[in-house]
C-alpha positions in Angstrom: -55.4 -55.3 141.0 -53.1 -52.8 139.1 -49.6 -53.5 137.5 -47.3 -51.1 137.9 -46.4 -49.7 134.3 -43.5 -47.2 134.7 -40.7 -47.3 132.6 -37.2 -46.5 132.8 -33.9 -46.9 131.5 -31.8 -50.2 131.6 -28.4 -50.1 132.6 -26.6 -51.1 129.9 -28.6 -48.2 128.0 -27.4 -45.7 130.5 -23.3 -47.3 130.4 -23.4 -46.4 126.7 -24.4 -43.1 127.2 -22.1 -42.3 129.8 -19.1 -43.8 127.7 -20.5 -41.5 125.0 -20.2 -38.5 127.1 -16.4 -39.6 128.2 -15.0 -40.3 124.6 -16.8 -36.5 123.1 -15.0 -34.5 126.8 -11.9 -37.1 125.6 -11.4 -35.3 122.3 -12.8 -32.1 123.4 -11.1 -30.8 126.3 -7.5 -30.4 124.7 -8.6 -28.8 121.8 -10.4 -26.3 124.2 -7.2 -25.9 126.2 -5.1 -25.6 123.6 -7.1 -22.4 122.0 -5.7 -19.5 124.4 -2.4 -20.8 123.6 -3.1 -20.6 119.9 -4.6 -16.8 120.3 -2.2 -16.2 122.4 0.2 -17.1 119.3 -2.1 -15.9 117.0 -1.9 -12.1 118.7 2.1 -12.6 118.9 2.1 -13.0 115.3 -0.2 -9.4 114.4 2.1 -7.7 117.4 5.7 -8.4 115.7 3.6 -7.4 112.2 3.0 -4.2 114.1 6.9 -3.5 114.8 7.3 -4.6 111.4 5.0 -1.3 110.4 7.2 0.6 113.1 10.3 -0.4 111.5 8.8 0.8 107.9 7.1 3.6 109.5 10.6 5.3 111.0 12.1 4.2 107.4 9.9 6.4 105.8 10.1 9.1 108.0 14.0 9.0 108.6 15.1 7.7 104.2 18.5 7.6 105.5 17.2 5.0 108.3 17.6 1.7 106.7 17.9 -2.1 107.9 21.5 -1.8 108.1 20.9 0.3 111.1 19.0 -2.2 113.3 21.5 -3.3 115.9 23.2 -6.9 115.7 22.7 -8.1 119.9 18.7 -8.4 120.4 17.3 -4.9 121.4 13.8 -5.0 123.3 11.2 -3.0 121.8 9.0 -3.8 124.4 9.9 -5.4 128.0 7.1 -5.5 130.4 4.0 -4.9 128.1 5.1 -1.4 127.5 7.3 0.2 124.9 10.6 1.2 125.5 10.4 4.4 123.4 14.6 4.8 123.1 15.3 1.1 122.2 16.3 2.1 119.3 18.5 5.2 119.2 21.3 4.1 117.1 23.7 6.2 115.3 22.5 9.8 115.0 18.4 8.5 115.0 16.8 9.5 118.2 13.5 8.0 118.1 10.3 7.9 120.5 8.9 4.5 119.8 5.9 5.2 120.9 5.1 7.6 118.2 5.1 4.4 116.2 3.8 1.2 118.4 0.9 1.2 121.0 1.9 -1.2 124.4 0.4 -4.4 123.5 -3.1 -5.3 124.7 -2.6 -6.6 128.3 -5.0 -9.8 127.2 -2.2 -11.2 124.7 0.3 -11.7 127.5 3.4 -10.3 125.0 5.7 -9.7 127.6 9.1 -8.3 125.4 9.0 -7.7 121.9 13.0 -7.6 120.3 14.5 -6.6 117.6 17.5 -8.1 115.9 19.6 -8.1 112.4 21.0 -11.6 112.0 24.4 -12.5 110.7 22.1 -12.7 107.1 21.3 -8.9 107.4 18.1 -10.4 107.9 16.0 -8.4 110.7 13.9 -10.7 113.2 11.4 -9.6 115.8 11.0 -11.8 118.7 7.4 -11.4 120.4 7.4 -13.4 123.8 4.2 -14.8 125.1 3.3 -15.6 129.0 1.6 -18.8 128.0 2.3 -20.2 131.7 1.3 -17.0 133.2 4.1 -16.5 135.3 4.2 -12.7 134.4 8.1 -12.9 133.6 9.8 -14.5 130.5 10.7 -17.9 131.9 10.9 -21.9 130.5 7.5 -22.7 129.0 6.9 -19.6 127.5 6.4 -19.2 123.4 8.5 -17.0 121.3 7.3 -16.1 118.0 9.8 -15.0 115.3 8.8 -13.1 112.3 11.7 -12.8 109.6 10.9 -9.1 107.6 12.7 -9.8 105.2 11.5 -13.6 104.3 7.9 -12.8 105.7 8.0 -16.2 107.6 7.2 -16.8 111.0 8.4 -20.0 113.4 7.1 -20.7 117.0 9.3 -21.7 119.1 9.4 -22.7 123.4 11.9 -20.8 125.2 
């Protein structure tokens, strides 16, 4: 008579590696959710460097442009993912923005980019992001800030 020899897994042995699998997804999953919004952030952060360039850019093609000239109340740059090319036409400067800034990539969600001197005479750009993909600036959403002058950015929710 033969004995039947095949072997297999206990229970217990097959528990532990399910409770394995649940405590790795556990500390996984957010991080992996959490990355577009930190590119998304991440892409904010190069784009307001990029009206930072504009702003130095129109300086050094208008000397008699300076910071002074940026306008007080928020001005958008950018509203929709494409550049508003007379945002800026202050004083006697009539400029086409888009000689100076591309549209943002439609993958970084930027949905408005402002521009703004504070009561400091500091100038801050604004870049908001579509992290809920609504397709409008709305609750949720991220706003980066990038101070020129200070070189700092802050992230903040709207």
């Amino acid at each position: 008579m033969r004995k039947n020899k095949t072997k297999g897994f206990t229970l217990i042995e097959l528990l532990i590696v399910i409770a394995i699998i649940a405590i790795l997804a556990a500390v996984l999953i957010p991080n992996i959710l959490n990355a577009r919004t930190r590119a998304q952030i991440s892409g904010a952060q190069s784009y307001a460097r990029d009206v930072h360039i504009m702003i130095e850019s129109m300086m050094t093609d208008n000397p008699e442009f300076s910071y002074a000239d940026i306008p007080a109340t928020e001005t958008a740059v950018v509203n929709g993912g494409t550049v508003q090319d007379n945002a800026l036409d202050v004083g006697s400067f009539d400029f086409t923005l888009s000689d100076y800034l591309k549209d943002p990539p439609g993958s970084s969600r930027i949905l408005k980019a402002t521009v703004q001197r504070n009561t400091d005479g500091d100038v801050l750009v604004k870049v908001y992001v579509d992290t809920n993909n609504s397709g409008s600036v709305d609750a949720g959403d991220k706003i980066v800030t990038y101070n020129i002058q200070k070189g700092t950015f802050s992230v903040s929710t709207n």
